[in-house]
C-alpha positions as CSV (number, residue, x, y, z in Angstrom):
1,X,-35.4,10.7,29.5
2,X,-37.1,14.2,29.1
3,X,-35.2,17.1,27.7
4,X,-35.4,20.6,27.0
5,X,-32.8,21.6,24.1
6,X,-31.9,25.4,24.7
7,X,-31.0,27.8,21.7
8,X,-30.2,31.1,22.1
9,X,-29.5,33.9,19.3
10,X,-27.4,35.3,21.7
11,X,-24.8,33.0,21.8
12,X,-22.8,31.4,18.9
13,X,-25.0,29.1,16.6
14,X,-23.8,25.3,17.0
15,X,-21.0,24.5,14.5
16,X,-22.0,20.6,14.6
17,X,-23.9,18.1,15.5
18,X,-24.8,19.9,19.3
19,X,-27.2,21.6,21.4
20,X,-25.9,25.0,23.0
21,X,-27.4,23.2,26.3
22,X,-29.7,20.8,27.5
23,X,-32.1,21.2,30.4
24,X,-33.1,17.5,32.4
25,X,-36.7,18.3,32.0
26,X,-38.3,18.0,35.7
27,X,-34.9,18.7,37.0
28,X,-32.9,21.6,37.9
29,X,-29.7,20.4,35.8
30,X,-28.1,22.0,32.7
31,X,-25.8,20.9,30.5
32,X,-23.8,23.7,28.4
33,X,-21.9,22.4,25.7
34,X,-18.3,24.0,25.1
35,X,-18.4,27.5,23.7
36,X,-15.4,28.8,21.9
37,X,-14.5,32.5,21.1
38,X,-16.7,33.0,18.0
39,X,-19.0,36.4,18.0
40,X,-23.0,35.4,17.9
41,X,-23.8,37.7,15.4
42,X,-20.6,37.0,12.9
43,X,-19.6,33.8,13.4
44,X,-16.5,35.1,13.6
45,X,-13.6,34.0,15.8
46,X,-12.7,37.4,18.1
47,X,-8.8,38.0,18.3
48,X,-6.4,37.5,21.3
49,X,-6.7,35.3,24.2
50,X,-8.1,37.6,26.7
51,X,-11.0,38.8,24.1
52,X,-11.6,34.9,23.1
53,X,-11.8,34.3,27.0
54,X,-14.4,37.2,27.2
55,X,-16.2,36.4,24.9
56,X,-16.5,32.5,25.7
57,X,-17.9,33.8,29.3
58,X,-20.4,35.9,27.7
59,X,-21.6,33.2,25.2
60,X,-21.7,30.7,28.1
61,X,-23.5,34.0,30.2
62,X,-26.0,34.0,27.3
63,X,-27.0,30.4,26.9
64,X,-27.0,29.7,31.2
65,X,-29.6,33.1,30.6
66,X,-31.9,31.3,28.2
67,X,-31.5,28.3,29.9
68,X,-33.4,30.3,33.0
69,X,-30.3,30.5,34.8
70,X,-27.0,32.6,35.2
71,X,-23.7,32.2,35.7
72,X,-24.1,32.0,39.2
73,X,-25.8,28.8,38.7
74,X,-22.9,27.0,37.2
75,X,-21.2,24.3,39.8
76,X,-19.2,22.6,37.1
77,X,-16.5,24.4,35.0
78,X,-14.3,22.6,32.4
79,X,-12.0,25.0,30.8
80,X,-9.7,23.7,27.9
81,X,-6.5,25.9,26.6
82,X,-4.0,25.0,24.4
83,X,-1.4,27.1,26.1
84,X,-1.4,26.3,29.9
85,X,0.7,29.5,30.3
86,X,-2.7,31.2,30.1
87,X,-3.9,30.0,33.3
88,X,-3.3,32.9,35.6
89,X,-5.3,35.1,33.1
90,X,-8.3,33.1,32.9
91,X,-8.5,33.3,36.7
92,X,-8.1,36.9,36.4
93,X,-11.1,37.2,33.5
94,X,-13.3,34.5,35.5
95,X,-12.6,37.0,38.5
96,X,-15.0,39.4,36.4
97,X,-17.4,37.6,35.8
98,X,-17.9,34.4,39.1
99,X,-18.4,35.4,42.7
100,X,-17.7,33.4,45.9
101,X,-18.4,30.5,46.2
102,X,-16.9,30.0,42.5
103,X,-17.8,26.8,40.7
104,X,-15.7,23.0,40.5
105,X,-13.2,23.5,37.9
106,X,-11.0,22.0,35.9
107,X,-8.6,23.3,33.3
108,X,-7.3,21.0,30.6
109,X,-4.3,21.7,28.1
110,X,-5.3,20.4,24.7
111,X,-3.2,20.3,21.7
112,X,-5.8,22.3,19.3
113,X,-9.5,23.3,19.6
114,X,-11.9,24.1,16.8
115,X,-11.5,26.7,14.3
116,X,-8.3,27.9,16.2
117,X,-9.5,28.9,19.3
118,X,-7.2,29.2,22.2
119,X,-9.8,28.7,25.1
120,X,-13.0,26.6,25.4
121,X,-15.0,26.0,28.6
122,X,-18.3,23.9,29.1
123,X,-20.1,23.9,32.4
124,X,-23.1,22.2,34.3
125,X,-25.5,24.2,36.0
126,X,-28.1,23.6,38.8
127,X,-30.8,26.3,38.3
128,X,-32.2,27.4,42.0
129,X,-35.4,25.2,42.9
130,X,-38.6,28.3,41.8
131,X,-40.4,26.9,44.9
Protein backbone atom coordinates (compact mmCIF):
# COMPACT_ATOMS: atom_id res chain seq x y z
CA UNK A 1 0.00 0.00 0.00
CA UNK A 2 1.04 3.60 -0.86
CA UNK A 3 1.15 6.24 1.77
CA UNK A 4 1.67 9.74 2.38
CA UNK A 5 2.70 10.42 6.16
CA UNK A 6 1.50 14.05 7.00
CA UNK A 7 3.44 16.31 9.68
CA UNK A 8 2.53 19.54 10.40
CA UNK A 9 4.33 22.13 12.83
CA UNK A 10 1.17 23.38 13.47
CA UNK A 11 -0.20 20.75 15.35
CA UNK A 12 1.31 18.88 18.36
CA UNK A 13 4.49 16.86 17.54
CA UNK A 14 3.72 12.98 17.93
CA UNK A 15 4.35 11.78 21.54
CA UNK A 16 5.02 7.99 20.19
CA UNK A 17 5.34 5.76 17.83
CA UNK A 18 2.54 7.68 15.33
CA UNK A 19 1.98 9.74 12.30
CA UNK A 20 -0.27 12.99 12.95
CA UNK A 21 -2.16 11.43 9.63
CA UNK A 22 -1.86 9.30 6.88
CA UNK A 23 -2.98 10.04 3.39
CA UNK A 24 -3.96 6.49 1.03
CA UNK A 25 -1.73 7.71 -1.67
CA UNK A 26 -4.02 7.69 -4.98
CA UNK A 27 -6.94 7.99 -2.81
CA UNK A 28 -8.94 10.67 -1.31
CA UNK A 29 -8.82 9.03 2.38
CA UNK A 30 -7.10 10.39 5.52
CA UNK A 31 -6.45 9.01 8.55
CA UNK A 32 -5.86 11.54 11.66
CA UNK A 33 -4.54 9.96 14.56
CA UNK A 34 -6.06 11.16 18.06
CA UNK A 35 -4.95 14.59 19.06
CA UNK A 36 -5.12 15.58 22.68
CA UNK A 37 -5.05 19.15 24.25
CA UNK A 38 -1.31 19.78 24.09
CA UNK A 39 -0.30 23.47 22.57
CA UNK A 40 2.00 22.89 19.16
CA UNK A 41 4.44 25.22 20.12
CA UNK A 42 4.89 24.13 24.06
CA UNK A 43 4.06 20.81 24.23
CA UNK A 44 2.18 21.80 26.87
CA UNK A 45 -1.18 20.41 28.03
CA UNK A 46 -3.69 23.72 27.89
CA UNK A 47 -6.01 23.84 31.17
CA UNK A 48 -9.86 23.14 31.47
CA UNK A 49 -11.97 21.00 29.43
CA UNK A 50 -13.50 23.54 27.10
CA UNK A 51 -9.84 25.03 26.24
CA UNK A 52 -8.48 21.16 25.85
CA UNK A 53 -11.58 20.64 23.61
CA UNK A 54 -10.50 23.87 21.55
CA UNK A 55 -7.56 23.26 21.18
CA UNK A 56 -7.96 19.43 20.13
CA UNK A 57 -10.27 20.94 17.18
CA UNK A 58 -7.68 23.27 16.19
CA UNK A 59 -4.76 20.64 16.22
CA UNK A 60 -7.08 18.22 14.26
CA UNK A 61 -7.99 21.81 12.01
CA UNK A 62 -4.24 21.99 11.45
CA UNK A 63 -3.26 18.56 10.46
CA UNK A 64 -6.80 17.95 8.05
CA UNK A 65 -5.12 21.58 6.59
CA UNK A 66 -1.68 20.06 5.73
CA UNK A 67 -3.29 16.99 4.87
CA UNK A 68 -4.92 19.28 1.87
CA UNK A 69 -8.11 19.12 3.49
CA UNK A 70 -10.33 20.90 6.27
CA UNK A 71 -12.48 20.11 8.75
CA UNK A 72 -15.18 20.03 6.49
CA UNK A 73 -13.73 16.98 4.97
CA UNK A 74 -13.95 14.89 8.06
CA UNK A 75 -16.90 12.01 7.72
CA UNK A 76 -15.65 10.05 10.71
CA UNK A 77 -15.36 11.55 14.32
CA UNK A 78 -14.28 9.49 17.27
CA UNK A 79 -14.31 11.49 20.38
CA UNK A 80 -12.96 9.91 23.73
CA UNK A 81 -13.75 11.75 27.33
CA UNK A 82 -13.08 10.52 30.49
CA UNK A 83 -16.10 12.30 31.97
CA UNK A 84 -19.24 11.59 29.82
CA UNK A 85 -20.90 14.55 31.76
CA UNK A 86 -18.89 16.62 29.16
CA UNK A 87 -20.94 15.62 26.28
CA UNK A 88 -23.35 18.51 25.87
CA UNK A 89 -20.24 20.84 25.80
CA UNK A 90 -18.39 19.14 23.16
CA UNK A 91 -21.50 19.44 21.03
CA UNK A 92 -21.64 22.97 21.85
CA UNK A 93 -17.62 23.56 20.97
CA UNK A 94 -17.93 21.22 17.76
CA UNK A 95 -20.93 23.61 16.98
CA UNK A 96 -18.05 26.23 16.40
CA UNK A 97 -16.21 24.75 14.43
CA UNK A 98 -18.55 21.71 11.98
CA UNK A 99 -21.35 22.84 9.68
CA UNK A 100 -24.38 20.74 8.36
CA UNK A 101 -24.13 17.97 7.29
CA UNK A 102 -21.75 17.28 10.56
CA UNK A 103 -19.54 14.15 10.37
CA UNK A 104 -20.35 10.15 11.82
CA UNK A 105 -19.56 10.34 15.41
CA UNK A 106 -18.94 8.57 18.11
CA UNK A 107 -18.12 9.53 21.73
CA UNK A 108 -16.47 7.01 24.01
CA UNK A 109 -15.97 7.30 27.93
CA UNK A 110 -12.50 6.04 28.77
CA UNK A 111 -11.06 5.73 32.17
CA UNK A 112 -7.71 7.95 31.42
CA UNK A 113 -6.07 9.37 28.29
CA UNK A 114 -2.45 10.37 27.83
CA UNK A 115 -0.65 12.85 29.77
CA UNK A 116 -4.03 13.70 31.56
CA UNK A 117 -6.14 14.90 29.05
CA UNK A 118 -9.78 15.01 29.46
CA UNK A 119 -10.78 14.88 25.69
CA UNK A 120 -9.29 13.17 22.60
CA UNK A 121 -10.81 12.82 19.14
CA UNK A 122 -9.38 11.12 15.93
CA UNK A 123 -11.19 11.36 12.57
CA UNK A 124 -11.15 10.11 8.86
CA UNK A 125 -11.44 12.31 6.20
CA UNK A 126 -12.34 12.13 2.46
CA UNK A 127 -10.59 15.05 0.70
CA UNK A 128 -13.04 16.40 -2.33
CA UNK A 129 -11.96 14.55 -5.65
CA UNK A 130 -9.48 18.00 -7.51
CA UNK A 131 -11.09 16.94 -10.81
Amino acid sequence: MNKQIIQTSDAPQAIGTYSQAVRIKGGETVYLSGQIGLDPVTMQMVEGFEAQTERVIQNMKAVAIASGGSLDDIVKLNVYLIDLTNFSKVNDIMARYFSQPYPARAAIGVAALPRGALVEMEAVLVLPDKA
